[in-house]
VOGU-3710 file (C-alpha; in Angstrom, 3 decimals, decimal comma):
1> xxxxxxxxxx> 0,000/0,000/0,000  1,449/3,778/-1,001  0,376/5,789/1,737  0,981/9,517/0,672  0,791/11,299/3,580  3,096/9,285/5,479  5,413/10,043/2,098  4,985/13,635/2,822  6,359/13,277/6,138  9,119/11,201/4,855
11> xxxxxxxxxx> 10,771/14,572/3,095  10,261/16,769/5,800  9,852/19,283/3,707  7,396/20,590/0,516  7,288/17,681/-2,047  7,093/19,267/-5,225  5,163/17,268/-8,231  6,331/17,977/-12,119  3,740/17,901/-13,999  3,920/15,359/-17,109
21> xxxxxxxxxx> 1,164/16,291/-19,920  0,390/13,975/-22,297  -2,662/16,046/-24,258  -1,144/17,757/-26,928  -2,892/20,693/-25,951  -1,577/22,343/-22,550  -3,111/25,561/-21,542  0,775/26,817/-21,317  2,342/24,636/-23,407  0,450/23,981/-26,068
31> xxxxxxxxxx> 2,154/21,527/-28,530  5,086/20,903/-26,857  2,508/18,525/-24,282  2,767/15,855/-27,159  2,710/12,370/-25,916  5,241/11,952/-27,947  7,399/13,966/-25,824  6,443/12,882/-22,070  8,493/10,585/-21,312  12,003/13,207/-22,023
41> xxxxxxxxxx> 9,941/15,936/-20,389  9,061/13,505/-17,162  13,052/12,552/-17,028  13,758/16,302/-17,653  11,699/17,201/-14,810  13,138/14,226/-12,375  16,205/15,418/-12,982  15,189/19,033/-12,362  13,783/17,890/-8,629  10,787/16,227/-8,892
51> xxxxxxxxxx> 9,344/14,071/-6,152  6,336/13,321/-7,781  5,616/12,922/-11,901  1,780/13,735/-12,365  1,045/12,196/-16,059  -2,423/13,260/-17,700  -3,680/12,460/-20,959  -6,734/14,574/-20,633  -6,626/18,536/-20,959  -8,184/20,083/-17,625
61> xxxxxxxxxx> -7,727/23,147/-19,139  -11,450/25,593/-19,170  -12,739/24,920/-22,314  -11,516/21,555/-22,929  -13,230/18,995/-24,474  -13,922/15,700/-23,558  -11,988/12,449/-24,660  -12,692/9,229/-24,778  -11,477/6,944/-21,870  -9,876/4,682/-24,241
71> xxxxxxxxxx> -8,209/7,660/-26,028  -6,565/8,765/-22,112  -5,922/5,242/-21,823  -4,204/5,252/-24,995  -1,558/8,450/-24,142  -0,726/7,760/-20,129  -0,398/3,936/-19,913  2,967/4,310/-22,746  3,988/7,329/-21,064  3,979/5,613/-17,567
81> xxxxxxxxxx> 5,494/2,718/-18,502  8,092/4,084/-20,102  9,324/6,096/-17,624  8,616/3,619/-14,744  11,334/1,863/-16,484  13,431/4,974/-16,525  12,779/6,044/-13,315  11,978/3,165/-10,824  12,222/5,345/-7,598  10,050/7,893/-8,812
91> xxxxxxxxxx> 6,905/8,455/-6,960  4,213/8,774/-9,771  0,366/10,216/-10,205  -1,761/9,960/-12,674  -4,308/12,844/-13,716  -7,729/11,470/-14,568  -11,169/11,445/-13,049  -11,727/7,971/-14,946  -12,163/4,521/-12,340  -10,647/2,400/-15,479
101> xxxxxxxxxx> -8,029/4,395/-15,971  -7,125/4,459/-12,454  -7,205/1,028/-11,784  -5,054/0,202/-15,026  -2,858/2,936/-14,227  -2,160/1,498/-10,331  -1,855/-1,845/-11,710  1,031/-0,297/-13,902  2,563/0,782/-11,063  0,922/4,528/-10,305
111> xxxxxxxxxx> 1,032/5,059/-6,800  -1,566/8,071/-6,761  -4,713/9,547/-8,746  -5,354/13,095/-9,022  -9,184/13,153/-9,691  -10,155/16,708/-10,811  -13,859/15,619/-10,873  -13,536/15,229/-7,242  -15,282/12,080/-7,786  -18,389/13,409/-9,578
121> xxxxxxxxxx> -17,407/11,077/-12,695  -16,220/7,896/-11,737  -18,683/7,053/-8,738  -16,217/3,936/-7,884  -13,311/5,824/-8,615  -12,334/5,995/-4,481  -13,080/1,961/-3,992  -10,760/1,076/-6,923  -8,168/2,993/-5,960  -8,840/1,359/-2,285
131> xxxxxxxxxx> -8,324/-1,935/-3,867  -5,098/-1,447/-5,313  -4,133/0,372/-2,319  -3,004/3,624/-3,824  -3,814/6,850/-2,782  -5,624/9,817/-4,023  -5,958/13,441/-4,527  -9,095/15,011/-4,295  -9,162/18,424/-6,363  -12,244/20,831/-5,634
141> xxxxxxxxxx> -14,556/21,192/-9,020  -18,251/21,603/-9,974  -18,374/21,161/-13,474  -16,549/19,423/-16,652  -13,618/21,617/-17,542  -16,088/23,077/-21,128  -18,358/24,472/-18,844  -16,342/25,299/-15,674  -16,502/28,534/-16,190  -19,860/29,925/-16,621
151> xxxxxxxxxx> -21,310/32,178/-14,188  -23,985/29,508/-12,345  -20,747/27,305/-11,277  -18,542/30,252/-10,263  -21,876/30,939/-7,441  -20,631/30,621/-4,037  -24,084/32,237/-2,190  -22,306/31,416/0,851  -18,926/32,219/0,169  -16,359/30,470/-1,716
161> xxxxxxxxxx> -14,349/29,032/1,325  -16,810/27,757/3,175  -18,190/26,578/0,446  -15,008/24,718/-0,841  -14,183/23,267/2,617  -17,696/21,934/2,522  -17,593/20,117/-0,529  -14,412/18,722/-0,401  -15,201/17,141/3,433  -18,382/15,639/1,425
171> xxxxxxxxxx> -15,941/14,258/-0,884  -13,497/12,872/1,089  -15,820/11,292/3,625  -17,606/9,224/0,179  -13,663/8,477/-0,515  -12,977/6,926/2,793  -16,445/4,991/2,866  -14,946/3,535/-0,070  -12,460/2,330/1,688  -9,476/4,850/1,885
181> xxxxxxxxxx> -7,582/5,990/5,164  -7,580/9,545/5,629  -3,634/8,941/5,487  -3,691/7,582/1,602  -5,940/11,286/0,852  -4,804/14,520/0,326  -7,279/17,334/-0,651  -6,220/20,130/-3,265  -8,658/23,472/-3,542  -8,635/23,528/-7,262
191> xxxxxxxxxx> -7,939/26,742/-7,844  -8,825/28,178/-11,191  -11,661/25,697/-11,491  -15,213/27,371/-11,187  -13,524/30,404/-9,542  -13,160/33,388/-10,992  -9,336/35,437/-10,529  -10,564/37,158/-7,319  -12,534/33,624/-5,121  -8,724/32,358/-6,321
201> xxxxxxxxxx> -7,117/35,048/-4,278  -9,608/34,600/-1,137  -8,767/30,862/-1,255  -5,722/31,582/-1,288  -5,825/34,062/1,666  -8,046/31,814/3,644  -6,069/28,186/2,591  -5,738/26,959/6,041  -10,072/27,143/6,873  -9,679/23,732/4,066
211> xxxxxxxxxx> -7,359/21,900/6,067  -3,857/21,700/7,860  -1,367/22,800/5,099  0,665/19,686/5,071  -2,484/17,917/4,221  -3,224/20,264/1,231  -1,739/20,013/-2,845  -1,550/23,479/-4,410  -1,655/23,686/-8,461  -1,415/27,099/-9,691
221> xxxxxxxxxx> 1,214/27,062/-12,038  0,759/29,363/-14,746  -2,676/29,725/-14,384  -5,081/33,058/-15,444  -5,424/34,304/-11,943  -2,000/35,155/-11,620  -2,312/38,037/-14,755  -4,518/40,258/-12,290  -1,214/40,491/-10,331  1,028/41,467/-13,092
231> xxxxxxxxxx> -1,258/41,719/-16,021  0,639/39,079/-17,784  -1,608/38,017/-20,243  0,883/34,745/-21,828  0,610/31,274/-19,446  4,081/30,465/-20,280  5,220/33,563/-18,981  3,555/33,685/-15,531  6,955/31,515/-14,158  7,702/34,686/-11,640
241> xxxxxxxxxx> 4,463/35,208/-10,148  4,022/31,296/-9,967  6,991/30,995/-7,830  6,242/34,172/-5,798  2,869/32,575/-4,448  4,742/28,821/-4,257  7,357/29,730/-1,941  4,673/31,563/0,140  3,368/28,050/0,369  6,729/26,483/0,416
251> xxxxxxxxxx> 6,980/28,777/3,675  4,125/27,607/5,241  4,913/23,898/4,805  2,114/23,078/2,491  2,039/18,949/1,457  2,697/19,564/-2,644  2,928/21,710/-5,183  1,960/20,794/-8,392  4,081/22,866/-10,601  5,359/22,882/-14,195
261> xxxxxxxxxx> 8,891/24,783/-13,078  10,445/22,079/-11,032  13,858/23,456/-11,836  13,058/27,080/-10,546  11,143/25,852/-7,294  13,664/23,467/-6,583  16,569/25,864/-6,512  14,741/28,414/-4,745  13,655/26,135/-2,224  17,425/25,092/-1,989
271> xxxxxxxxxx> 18,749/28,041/-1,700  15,826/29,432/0,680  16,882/26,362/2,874  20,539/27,282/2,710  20,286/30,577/3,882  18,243/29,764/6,659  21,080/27,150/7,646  23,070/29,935/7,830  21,702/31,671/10,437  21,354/28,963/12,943
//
């Protein structure tokens, strides 16, 4: 059994996951998410300072469409083997909110799902990762990722951190009456999805009212929210204000963050760590 919490604590310290897309079309990266190319861009990132490879073959991106289950199947099950083969130490996730994907993925030798859906699409997606005694990450959503956006799902009548906290407890308590241990489930607050740029920035504010830190996976990496900070309008240009709010994080000893510059918030983290040392 992977236990992911007890992981966490293992590394005393942030664990930061690299994030491996196998879509084609990444919100940030576009075309250079080919499948084709995940298994160099997983070892790139590994080598960078990755503690955790998170492959998806579905685009989570607003606006996405759908794919078929075989078709996810089809672009993470290659990409994961390869690199398990590459990389036998790594710890590795898999991105989908699909059971059979899941349960082919563990049996690959996955050791966590990331379900966006937080469990609104697989309805036995918590019991079969329970059976192959992986662990999962629950990320807050309301909505497939076309329709995530629109104004009824970005309603929060009663405020979007209560609100949050609320439905990712409801969650988590149908995950462990599946038959997961709070210690193999760590929650993530989905930023970006059904929020608009300013309930991102309250979350954000308010992270702890979800959960003890070290409990919690933050993904904002690049993402929209950030441009209303610096007005950057380009994704793949958002790498300073990603790391500004990750080291915030880093600070407060969050579990993960789910990042696509491992190299930068690895050597700030190392350096951040070495300066402290000196003052002791």
């Amino acid at each position: 059994m992977f236990v992911l919490k007890d992981f966490l604590r293992s590394l005393s310290r942030t664990a930061i996951m690299g994030i491996v897309n196998a879509t084609g079309d990444s919100f940030s990266e576009n075309e250079a998410s080919s499948p084709a190319s995940a298994v160099s861009r997983g070892c790139a990132l590994a080598a960078a300072g990755a503690d955790i490879l998170d492959i998806g073959g579905e685009s989570t991106r607003p606006g996405a469409e759908n794919i078929s289950v075989q078709q996810e199947i089809d672009r993470v099950i290659p990409v994961l083997d390869a690199l398990k083969q590459q990389l036998p130490e790594m710890i590795f996730s898999i991105d989908t909110r699909n059971a059979e994907t899941a349960g082919i993925a563990l049996e690959h030798g996955a050791h966590i799902i990331n379900d966006v859906s937080m469990l609104r699409t697989s309805g036995n997606l918590a019991k079969t990762v329970a059976e192959r005694q992986g662990s999962l990450i629950i990320s807050h959503s309301r909505v497939d990722s076309a329709r995530m956006q629109s104004a009824e799902y970005c309603n929060y009548p009663d405020g979007v951190v209560a609100t949050v906290a609320n439905e990712l407890a409801s969650a988590k308590a149908k995950a462990i009456a599946s038959g997961l241990k709070d210690e193999q489930i760590i929650l993530d607050p989905g930023i970006g999805f059904s929020k608009t740029a300013a309930q991102c920035w309250e979350l954000l504010r308010e992270l702890e009212k979800l959960g003890e830190l070290p409990g919690l996976m933050l993904g904002i990496s690049r993402k929209s929210f950030l441009a209303t900070a610096s007005g950057n309008a380009v994704p793949v240009e958002r790498s300073g204000e990603t790391l500004a709010i990750e080291l915030e994080f880093v600070s407060r000893r969050i579990g993960i963050i789910r990042t696509h510059g491992v190299r930068e918030l690895h050597s700030a983290v190392t350096a951040l760590d070495y300066f402290r040392s000196l003052k002791k």
